[in-house]
N, C-alpha and C positions, 0 to 999 in steps of 0.2 A: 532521698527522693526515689519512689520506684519507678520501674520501668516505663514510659509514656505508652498509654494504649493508643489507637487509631484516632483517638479525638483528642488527644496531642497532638500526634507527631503528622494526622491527616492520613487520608485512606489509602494512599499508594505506601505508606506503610504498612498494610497487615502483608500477613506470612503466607508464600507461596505454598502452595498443595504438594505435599511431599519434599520442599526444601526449607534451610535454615531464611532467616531473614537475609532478604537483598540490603547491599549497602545504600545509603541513605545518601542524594545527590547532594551537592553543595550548598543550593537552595533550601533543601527542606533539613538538613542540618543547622543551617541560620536558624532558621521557621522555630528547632525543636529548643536550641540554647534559649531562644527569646526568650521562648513559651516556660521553658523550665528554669530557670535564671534570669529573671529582668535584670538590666542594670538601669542605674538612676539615670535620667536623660541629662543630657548637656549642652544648655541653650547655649545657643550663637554669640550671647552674650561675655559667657566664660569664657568660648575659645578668644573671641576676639578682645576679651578685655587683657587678658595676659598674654597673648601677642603683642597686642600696643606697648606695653610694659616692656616687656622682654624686648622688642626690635626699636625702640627709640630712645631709650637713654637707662639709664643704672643713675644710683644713686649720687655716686665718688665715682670719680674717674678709674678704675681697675690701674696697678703697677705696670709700667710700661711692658712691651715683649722683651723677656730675657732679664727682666729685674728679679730680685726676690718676692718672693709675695706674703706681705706681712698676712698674720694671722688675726681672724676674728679673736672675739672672747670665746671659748668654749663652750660658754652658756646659751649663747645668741641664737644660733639652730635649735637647740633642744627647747628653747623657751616655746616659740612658734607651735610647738606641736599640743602644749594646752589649749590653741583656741579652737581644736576640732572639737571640744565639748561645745562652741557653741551653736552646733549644729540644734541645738534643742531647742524650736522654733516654740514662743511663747503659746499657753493654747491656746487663746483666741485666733493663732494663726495656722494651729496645726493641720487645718482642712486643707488649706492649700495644696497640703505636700500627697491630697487623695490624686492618683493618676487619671487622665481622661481613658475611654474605653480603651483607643488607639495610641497611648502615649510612649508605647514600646515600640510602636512597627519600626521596624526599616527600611529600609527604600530594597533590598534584595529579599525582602518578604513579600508574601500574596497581602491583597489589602491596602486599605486606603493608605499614606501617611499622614499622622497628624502630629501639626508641629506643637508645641510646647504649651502649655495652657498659660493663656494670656496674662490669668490671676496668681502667676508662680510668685514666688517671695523672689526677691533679690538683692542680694546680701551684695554692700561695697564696703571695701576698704581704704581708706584714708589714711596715709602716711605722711603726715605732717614731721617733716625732716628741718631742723635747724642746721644751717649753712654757716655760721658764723667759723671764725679761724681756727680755735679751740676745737670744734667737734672736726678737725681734718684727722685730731690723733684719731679718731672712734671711725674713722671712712670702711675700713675691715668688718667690723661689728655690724654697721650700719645696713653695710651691702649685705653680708650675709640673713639679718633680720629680711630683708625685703625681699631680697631673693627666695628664702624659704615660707614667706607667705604667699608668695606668689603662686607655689605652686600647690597652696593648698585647696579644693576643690568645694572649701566652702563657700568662699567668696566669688563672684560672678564675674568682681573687675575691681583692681588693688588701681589705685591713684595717689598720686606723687604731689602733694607740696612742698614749695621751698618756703623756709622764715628764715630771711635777712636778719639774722639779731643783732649783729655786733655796729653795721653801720647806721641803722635807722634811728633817725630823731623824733619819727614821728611814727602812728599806730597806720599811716596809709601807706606806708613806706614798707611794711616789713614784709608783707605777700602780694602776690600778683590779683591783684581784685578782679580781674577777669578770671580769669584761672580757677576764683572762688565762688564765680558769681555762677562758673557752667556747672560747678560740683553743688552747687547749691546748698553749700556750706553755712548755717546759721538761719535758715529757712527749714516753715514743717516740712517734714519727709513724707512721700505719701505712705496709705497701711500696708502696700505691700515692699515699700522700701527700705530694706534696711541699712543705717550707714552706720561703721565704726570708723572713731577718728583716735589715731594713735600719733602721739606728738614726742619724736625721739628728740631729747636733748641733752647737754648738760647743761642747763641755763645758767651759764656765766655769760653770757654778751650784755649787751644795756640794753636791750627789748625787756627781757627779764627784770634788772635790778631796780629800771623806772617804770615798771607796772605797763609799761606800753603794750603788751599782749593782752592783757586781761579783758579790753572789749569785746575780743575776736575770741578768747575762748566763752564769755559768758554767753555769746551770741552762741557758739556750737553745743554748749552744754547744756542750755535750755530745747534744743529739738533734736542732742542725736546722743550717743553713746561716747563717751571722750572718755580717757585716759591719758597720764606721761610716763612715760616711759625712758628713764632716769639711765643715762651710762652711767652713772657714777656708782661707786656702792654705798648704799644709808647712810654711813656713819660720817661718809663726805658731802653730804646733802646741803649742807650749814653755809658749807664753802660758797656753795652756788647762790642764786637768787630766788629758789625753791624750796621756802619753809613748810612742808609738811608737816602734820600734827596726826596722832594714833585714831582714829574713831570706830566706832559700830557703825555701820549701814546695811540698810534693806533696802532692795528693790520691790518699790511697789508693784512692778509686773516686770517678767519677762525680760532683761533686753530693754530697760524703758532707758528715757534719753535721764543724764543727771541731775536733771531739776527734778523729779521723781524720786530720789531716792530719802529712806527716810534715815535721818542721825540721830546717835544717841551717842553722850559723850563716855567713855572708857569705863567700866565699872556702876555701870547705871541698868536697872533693868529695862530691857524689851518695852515694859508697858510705860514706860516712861518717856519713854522716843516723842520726839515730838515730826509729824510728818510734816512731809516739804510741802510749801506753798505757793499758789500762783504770784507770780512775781510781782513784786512790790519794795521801797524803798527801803533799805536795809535786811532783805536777805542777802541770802551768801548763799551760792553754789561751790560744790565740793566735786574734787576730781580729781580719782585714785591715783597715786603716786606708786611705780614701780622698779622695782629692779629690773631688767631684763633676764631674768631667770623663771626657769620653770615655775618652780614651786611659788612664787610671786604672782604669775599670770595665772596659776591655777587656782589661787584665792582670789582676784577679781574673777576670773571664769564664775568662780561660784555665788559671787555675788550679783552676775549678770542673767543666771540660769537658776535661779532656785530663790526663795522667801524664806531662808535661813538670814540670820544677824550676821555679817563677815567683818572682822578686826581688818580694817586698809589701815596705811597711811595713806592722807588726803589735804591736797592743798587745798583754802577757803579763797574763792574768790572774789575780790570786795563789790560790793551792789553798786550799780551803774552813777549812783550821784556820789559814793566814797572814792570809788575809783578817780574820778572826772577831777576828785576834792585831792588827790595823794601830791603829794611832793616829796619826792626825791628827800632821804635823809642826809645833811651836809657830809661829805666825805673828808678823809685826812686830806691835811696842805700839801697840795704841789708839789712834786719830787720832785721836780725838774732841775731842783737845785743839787740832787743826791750824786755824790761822785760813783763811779764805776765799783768801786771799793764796796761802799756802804751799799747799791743795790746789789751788789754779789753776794755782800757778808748776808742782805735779810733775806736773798733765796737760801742760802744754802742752808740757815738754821729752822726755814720753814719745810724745804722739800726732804724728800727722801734721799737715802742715799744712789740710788739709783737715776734718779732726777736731774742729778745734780753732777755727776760721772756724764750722764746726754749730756747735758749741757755742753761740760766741757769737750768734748768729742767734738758736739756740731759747730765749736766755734773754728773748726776747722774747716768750714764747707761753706758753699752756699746755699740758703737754704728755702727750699720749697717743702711740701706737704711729701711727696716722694723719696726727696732724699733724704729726708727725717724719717722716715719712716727704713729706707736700705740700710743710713746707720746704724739706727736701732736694734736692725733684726740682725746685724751682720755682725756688730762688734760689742753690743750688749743685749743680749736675747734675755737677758731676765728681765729685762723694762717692761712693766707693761704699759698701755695704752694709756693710764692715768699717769705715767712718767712722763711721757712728751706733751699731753694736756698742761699737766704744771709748766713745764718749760715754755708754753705756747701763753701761759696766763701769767706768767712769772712777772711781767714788770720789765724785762732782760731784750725784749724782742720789739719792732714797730714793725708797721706794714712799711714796704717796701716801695718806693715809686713807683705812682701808676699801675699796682697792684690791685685788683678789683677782689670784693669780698669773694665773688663767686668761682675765681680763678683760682685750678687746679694744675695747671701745668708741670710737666718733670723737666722740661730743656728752659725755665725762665726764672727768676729772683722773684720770690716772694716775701719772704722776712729780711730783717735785717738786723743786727744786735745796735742797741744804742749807745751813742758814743763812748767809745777809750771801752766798755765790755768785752768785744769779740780777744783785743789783743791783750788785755788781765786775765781771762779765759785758758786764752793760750800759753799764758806765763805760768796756770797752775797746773796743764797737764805734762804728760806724760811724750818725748819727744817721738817714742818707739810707736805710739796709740796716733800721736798725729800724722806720719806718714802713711798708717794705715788708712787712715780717711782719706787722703790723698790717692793713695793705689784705687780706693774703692769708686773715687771719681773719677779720675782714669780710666775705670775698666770698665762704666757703666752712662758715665756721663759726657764722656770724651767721645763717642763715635758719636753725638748729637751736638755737641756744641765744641768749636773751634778753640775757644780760647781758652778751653780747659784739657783739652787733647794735649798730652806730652805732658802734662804737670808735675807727673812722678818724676819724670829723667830730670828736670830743671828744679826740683825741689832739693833731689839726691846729688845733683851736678849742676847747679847754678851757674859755675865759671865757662862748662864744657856746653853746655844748652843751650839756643839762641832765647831769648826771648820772644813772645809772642809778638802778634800782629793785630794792632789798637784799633778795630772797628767800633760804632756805634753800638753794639750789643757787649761789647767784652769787656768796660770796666765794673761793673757789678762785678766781677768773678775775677778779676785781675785782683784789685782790691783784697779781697781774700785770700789771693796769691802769695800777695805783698804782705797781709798781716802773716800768713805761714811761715813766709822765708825772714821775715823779724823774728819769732817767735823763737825758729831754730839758730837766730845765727849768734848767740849767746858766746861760744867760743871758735867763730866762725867767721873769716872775714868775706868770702866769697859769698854768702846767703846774704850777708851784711850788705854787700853792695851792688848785690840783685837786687835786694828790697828797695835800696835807693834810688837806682837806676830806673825800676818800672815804677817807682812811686812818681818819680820826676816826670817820665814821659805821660802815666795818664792824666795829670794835673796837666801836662801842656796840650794831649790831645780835647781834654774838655772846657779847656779854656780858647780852645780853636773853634769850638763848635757853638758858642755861646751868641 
């Protein structure tokens, strides 16, 4: 850009009679950047919407101060940055983004200010977050996806859904319908609002497997932009309750919500497509299923911005009177009769080896979403996030008393292994690998909670150690003390008659309390 003349930069700009140009005061340097550089404005809406974001809650609860801090996926930040393509506002809307005469000023400029034009577009985001047990391995992943859209300057205001999946029985149960009713979720969106809804999961809870979402997403996907957004990767998809299938899809306009899009099945030309229709008894809405990787979202990007054919994978979702019609496929008989043995022998032949290595580590601990995750990163860093997933979905684990789905705690008992598991566990590791998980709660877990402080010296020295002191919160973790010092005391009498000793007393402290 050249130089600014005097109807730039304004007339106490021209040049003195015999001198170079005077410097330019702080004001009319404002005045000249406006004039020569606008930048985009930034309603009140942006700042304030990710403020509220950012200052009142995250996703997962962050790893306590001084813990390790597990790591996202790799992919999960970089993915984020394909959706600045869709800054490319459909045309029928692209006038909006005309600026009013005044929609640069500044408030340190001459001239009026004029605030933001009424008719601006406004772009929200919707993060539809599954909460069930299962997605605690992906809390790393999760957080950094949110955190990184957050701060992307397309969207005006990122918003937080919870789905209850693992414990609801019922389609009223799984979201806060208030919550739904102010995002106005499943309702037209007006023309100048635009809302995208991104639903992070690995649909394994029983929201998924007995179709109990499928209401609440047909209602979204008929008036706004949905996608899922899969931790898993593809070829585990099967695993889940999210059957995805290959297709062609076009966006009849723009950014249009998913009941607009038009299908054609794989290998079939363009002109054979049959377009979507206003809704009526046995259609099916479709909604692109992805990886959390770049190149994944940059092929829905392109299907949301362009009237190109895009190859998705895309689950069908059944029309409101098949849906209402589904039952539940009978599942295999009741394990409840499987011994400890036989649910170990069919993790270990279904999981990885990796999977299955966590395992026996964690049956060293007690265990919460936290300290699965310190094990993990601290004594097997090749695990990744889909290793403690398994472990979490395995069949091996119950929710723990009075344990709430939503509950993320690092100082409380959340899992628990089902009976005669934790101590067969421990009979297949490794005695050198179990004391280390011991050291690791001692050094992490012990300045929060009492009756695991000291664990090392009374594991390592049983006879020399007093025993703990049996309050109302310490047998959950005493318990697991006790399965420790069995585990070790193979040819050991002193670990042997620790384990008896405290096994005795907490059965008498909770038969006091009863």
């Amino acid at each position: 850009m050249g130089r600014p003349g005097p109807s730039a930069a304004g007339p106490q700009a021209a040049r003195r009679p015999g001198r170079g140009r005077r410097p330019m005061s702080t004001l009319e340097a404002a005045t000249w950047l406006i004039t020569a550089a606008p930048a985009t404005p930034v309603t009140p809406s942006q700042v304030l919407g990710l403020e509220h974001l950012a200052a009142e809650r995250t996703v997962f609860a962050p790893a306590p101060d001084g813990w390790p801090s597990p790591l996202p996926l790799p992919a999960a930040e970089a993915s984020v940055s394909a959706l600045h393509a869709l800054g490319q506002l459909p045309p029928e809307r692209r006038d909006f983004r005309k600026p009013a005469a005044d929609a640069y000023a500044i408030p340190s400029a001459p001239g009026p200010v004029c605030p933001p034009a009424a008719d601006s577009p406004v772009r929200e985001l919707v993060l539809v977050v599954d909460t069930g047990l299962s997605m605690f391995a992906w809390a790393p992943t999760v957080n950094a996806f949110a955190a990184s859209a957050c701060e992307l300057p397309l969207f005006n205001d990122v918003h937080l859904v919870e789905l209850r999946s693992q414990s609801s029985t019922s389609p009223a149960d799984l979201f806060d319908r208030r919550r739904l009713d102010e995002l106005g979720l499943g309702r037209p969106a007006s023309p100048h609002r635009q809302k995208t809804v991104f639903v992070l999961t690995d649909a394994v809870g029983a929201a998924w497997k007995r179709g109990l979402i499928w209401r609440d997403l047909r209602a979204w996907a008929q008036h706004h932009t949905v996608a899922m957004l899969h931790v898993l990767p593809h070829h585990d998809w099967e695993l889940s309750g999210v059957h995805a299938r290959p297709h062609q899809l076009r966006a009849l306009a723009p950014g249009c919500p998913n009941g607009a899009l038009e299908v054609a099945p794989p290998g079939t030309a363009p002109s054979a497509a049959r377009s979507s229709l206003p809704e009526r008894d046995g259609h099916r809405l479709l909604i692109p299923v992805l990886e959390i990787r770049k190149r994944w979202l940059d092929q829905w990007v392109r299907l949301m911005t362009s009237r190109l054919w895009v190859h998705q994978q895309a689950l069908e979702i059944p029309s409101a009177s098949a849906a209402t019609g589904l039952v539940p496929s009978p599942g295999s008989a009741p394990d409840a009769e499987l011994t400890p043995e036989q649910r170990i022998g069919e993790f270990r032949t279904a999981a990885s080896d990796n999977a299955f290595t966590l395992a026996v580590l964690l049956a060293a601990a007690p265990l919460n979403r936290h300290i699965m995750q310190l094990i993990a990163a601290e004594l097997l860093p090749a695990a990744s996030p889909g290793d403690l997933a398994a472990v979490l979905t395995s069949g091996l684990l119950i929710t723990a008393e009075n344990a709430a789905e939503h509950s993320d705690p690092y100082d409380q008992v959340v899992f628990d292994f089902t009976p005669g598991v934790r101590q067969k566990l421990l009979s297949l590791g490794e005695s050198v690998k179990t004391r280390r998980v011991v050291a690791l709660l001692d050094q992490y877990l012990g300045p929060h909670v009492p009756a695991v402080r000291g664990i090392s010296q009374r594991v390592k020295n049983p006879a020399a150690a007093p025993l703990p002191e049996i309050t109302r919160e310490a047998p959950p973790y005493l318990r697991v003390e006790c399965a420790v010092l069995t585990a070790l005391s193979g040819a050991s009498t002193p670990h042997r008659e620790a384990a008896e000793v405290l096994r005795t007393r907490i059965d008498a402290y909770v038969a006091s309390t009863r």
